[in-house]
C-alpha positions in Angstrom: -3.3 3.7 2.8 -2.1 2.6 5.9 -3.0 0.2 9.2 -3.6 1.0 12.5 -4.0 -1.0 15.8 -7.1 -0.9 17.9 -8.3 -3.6 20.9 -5.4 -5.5 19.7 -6.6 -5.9 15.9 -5.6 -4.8 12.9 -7.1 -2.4 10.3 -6.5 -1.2 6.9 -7.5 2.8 6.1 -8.0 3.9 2.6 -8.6 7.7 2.3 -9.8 9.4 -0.8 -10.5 13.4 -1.1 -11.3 14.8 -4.3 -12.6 18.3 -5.3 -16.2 18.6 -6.7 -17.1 20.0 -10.3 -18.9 22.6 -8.9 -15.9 23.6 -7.0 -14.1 23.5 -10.1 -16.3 25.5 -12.3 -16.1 28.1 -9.4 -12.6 28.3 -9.0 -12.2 27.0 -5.3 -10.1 24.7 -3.8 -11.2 21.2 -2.0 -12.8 22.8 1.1 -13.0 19.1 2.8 -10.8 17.6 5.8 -10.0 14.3 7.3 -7.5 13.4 9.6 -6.8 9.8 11.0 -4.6 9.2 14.3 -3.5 7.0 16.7 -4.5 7.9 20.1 -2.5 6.1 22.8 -1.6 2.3 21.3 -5.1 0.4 21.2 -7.5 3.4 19.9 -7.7 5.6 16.6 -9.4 9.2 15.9 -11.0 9.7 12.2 -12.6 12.5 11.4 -14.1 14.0 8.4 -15.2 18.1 7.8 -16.9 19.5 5.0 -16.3 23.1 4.5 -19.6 25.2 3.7 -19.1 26.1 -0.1 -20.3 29.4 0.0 -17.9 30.7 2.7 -14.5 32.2 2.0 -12.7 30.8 4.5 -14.5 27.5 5.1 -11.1 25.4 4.2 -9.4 26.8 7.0 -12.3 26.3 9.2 -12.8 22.3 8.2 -8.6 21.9 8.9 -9.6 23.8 12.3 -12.3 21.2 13.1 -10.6 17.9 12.3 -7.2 19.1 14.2 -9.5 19.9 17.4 -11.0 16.0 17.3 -7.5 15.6 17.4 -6.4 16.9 19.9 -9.9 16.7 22.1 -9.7 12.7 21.6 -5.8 12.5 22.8 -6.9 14.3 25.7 -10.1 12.6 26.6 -9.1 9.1 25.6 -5.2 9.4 25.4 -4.7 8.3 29.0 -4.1 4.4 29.9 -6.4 2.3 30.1 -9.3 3.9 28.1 -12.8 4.1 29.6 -13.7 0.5 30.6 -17.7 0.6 30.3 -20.4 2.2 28.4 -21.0 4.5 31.0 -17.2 5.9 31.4 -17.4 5.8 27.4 -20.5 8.4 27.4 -18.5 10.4 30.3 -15.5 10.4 27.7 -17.4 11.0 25.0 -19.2 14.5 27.1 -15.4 15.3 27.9 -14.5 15.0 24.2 -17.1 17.1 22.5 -16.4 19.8 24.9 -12.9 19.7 24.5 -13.3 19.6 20.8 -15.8 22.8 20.4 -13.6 24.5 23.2 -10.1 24.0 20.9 -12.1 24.6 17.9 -13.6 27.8 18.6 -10.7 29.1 20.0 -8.8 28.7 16.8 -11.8 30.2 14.3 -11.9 33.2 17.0 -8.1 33.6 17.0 -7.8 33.6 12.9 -11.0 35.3 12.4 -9.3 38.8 14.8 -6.3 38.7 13.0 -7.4 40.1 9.7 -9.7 42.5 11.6 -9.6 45.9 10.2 -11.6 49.1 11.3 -15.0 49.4 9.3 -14.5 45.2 8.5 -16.4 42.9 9.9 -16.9 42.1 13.8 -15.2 38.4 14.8 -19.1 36.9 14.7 -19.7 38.0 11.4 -16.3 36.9 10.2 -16.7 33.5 12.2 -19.5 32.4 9.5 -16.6 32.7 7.3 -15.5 29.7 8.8 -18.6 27.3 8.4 -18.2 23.7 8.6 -19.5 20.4 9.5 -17.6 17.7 11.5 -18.0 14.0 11.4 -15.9 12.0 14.3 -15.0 8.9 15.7 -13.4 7.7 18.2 -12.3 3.5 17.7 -11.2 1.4 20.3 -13.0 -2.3 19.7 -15.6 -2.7 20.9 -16.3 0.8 21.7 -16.5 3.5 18.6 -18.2 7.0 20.1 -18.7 9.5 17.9 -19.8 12.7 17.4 -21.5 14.8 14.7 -22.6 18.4 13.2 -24.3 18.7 10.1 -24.4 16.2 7.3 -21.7 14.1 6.8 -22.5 10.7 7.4 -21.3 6.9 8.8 -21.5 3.6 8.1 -20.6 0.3 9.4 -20.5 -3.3 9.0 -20.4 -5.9 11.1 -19.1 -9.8 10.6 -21.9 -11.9 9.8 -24.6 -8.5 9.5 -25.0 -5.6 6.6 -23.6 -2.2 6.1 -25.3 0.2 8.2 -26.1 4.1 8.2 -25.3 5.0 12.0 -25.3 8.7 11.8 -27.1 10.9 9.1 -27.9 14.1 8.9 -31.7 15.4 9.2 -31.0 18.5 7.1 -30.5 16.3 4.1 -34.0 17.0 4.1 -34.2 20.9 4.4 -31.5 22.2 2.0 -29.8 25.0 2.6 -30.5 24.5 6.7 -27.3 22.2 7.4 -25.8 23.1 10.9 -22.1 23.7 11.0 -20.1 24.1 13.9 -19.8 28.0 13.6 -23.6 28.4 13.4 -25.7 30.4 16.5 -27.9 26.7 17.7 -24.9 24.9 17.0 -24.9 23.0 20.7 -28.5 21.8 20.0 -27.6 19.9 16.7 -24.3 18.4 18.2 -25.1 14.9 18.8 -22.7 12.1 20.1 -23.1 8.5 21.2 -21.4 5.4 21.7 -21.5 2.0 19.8 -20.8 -1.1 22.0 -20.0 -4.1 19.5 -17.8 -6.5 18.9 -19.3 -7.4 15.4 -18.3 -4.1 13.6 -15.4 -5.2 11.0 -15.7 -1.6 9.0 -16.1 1.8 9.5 -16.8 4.5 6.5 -17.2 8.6 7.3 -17.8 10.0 4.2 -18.7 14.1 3.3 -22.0 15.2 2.1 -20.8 14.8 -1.0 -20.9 11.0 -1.7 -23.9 10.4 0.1 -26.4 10.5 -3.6 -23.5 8.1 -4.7 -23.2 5.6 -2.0 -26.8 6.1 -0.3 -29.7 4.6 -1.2 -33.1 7.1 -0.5 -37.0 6.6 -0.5 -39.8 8.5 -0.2 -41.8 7.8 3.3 -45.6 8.4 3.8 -44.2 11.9 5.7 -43.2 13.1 2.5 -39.5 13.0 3.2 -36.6 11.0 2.0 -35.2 8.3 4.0 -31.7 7.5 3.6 -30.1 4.3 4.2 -26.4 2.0 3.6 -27.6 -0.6 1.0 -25.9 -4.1 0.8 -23.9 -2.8 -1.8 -22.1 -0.5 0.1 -20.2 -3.5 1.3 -18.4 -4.0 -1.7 -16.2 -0.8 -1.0 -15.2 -2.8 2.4 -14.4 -5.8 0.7 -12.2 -4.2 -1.7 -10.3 -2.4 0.1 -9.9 -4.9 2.9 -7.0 -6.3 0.1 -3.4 -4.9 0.4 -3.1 -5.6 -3.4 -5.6 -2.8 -3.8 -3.9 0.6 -4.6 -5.8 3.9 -2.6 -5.8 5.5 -5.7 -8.8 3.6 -7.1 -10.8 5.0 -4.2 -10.2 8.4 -5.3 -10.2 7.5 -9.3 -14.0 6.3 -8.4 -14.6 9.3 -6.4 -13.8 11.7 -9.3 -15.8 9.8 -11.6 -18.2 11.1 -14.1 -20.5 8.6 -12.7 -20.2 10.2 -8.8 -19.7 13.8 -10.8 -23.1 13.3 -12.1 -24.7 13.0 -8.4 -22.9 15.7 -6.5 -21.2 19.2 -7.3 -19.6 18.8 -3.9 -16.3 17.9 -2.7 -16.1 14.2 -1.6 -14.3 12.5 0.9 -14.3 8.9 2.2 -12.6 7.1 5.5 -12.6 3.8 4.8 -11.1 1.2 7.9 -11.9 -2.0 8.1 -10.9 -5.1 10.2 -8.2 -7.2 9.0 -10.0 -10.8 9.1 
């Protein structure tokens, strides 16, 4: 837990990463990410990657992803000033994703040659290995860009509004067709945009893995379930908008029978929000 300064404000971030049963009763590790860092003195990256359960090497691949936001957002938004303008924002924003699938590709082909052994696997095959999603954003009030593959998710609140679901993931509805950054048609699920608001007081990226727990869904007349933030979500802002509230409760409710009961998965959570 820890506060960072953005647009001259102050925020509080509470992290929580806990492993899924089903990861448990399988004998693998936590195969999320997240990574929160400053980026010059009035902007912050988070980013949160969900490694593909069913891949061996997925882990590495997630740590891979969040360190490339890293280093794509220093170099895209590092510089000072930042962007002034919602169209030098989107500009940075196109520099950033490039940057970030450049640097992360680079490392999944560089660790996916060195095991390499005659009659093994070529690098493409083994780059599967490496499946992942990646969930990014790039805060600097009033402008949060962010970008996205597969289904992790975000929400946020603004002063005087309700919690909102900003980016979700489409193959929520298809299971087993999530997107990650290793796959062939990665480019054309790769989305980014750029939020221009001086109301947003909270920010939440969470993994797949939270979203039956902190979603709510209906069914549509299409058939297909519609996801969105209810007004209860804000209670997780409120609470740990308070310094007297330890991190560890995030994570306590995280590994909860109650969350267990929703979700095999791992499950992460970002939380920042605005310090009133």
């Amino acid at each position: 837990m820890r506060t960072t300064p953005e647009g001259g404000d102050t925020w509080r971030i509470t992290v929580a990463s806990v492993i899924g049963p089903g990861q448990v009763r399988s004998g693998r590790p936590n195969q999320d990410r997240w990574l929160v860092r400053p980026i010059g003195t009035h902007a912050c990256l988070y980013a949160v990657a969900d490694g593909a359960g069913s891949r061996s090497r997925s882990g590495e691949g997630a740590e891979f992803a969040v360190l490339a936001a890293g280093k794509a957002a220093e170099s895209a938004f590092g510089a000072h000033p930042h962007p002034d303008g919602i169209d030098a924002w989107r500009r940075a924003m196109r520099t950033f994703r490039m940057l970030c699938v450049q640097r992360f590709d680079r490392s999944v082909d560089e660790a996916a040659a060195r095991p390499h052994t005659a009659g093994g696997p070529g690098v493409r095959d083994s780059r599967r290995e490496f499946a992942t999603t990646l969930l990014a954003v790039v805060a600097a009030p009033p402008y949060f860009g962010y970008l996205s593959v597969g289904d992790c998710f975000l929400v946020v609140d603004r002063h005087l509004g309700e919690p909102r679901l900003v980016v979700s993931a489409p193959e929520r509805e298809h299971a087993g067709a999530t997107t990650f950054l290793t796959s062939d048609h990665r480019d054309e699920h790769l989305s980014t945009g750029v939020l221009l608001d001086d109301r947003i007081s909270a920010l939440a990226l969470c993994s797949d893995g939270v979203a039956e727990g902190l979603l709510s869904a209906r069914k549509e007349g299409d058939g297909k379930l519609h996801y969105s933030a209810p007004p209860a979500f804000r209670a997780y802002f409120d609470t740990f908008s308070d310094d007297r509230v330890d991190s560890g409760e995030l994570a306590a409710k995280l590994a909860s029978a109650e969350f267990a009961a929703t979700s095999g998965d791992d499950k992460t959570v970002v939380l920042a929000v605005r310090r009133p």
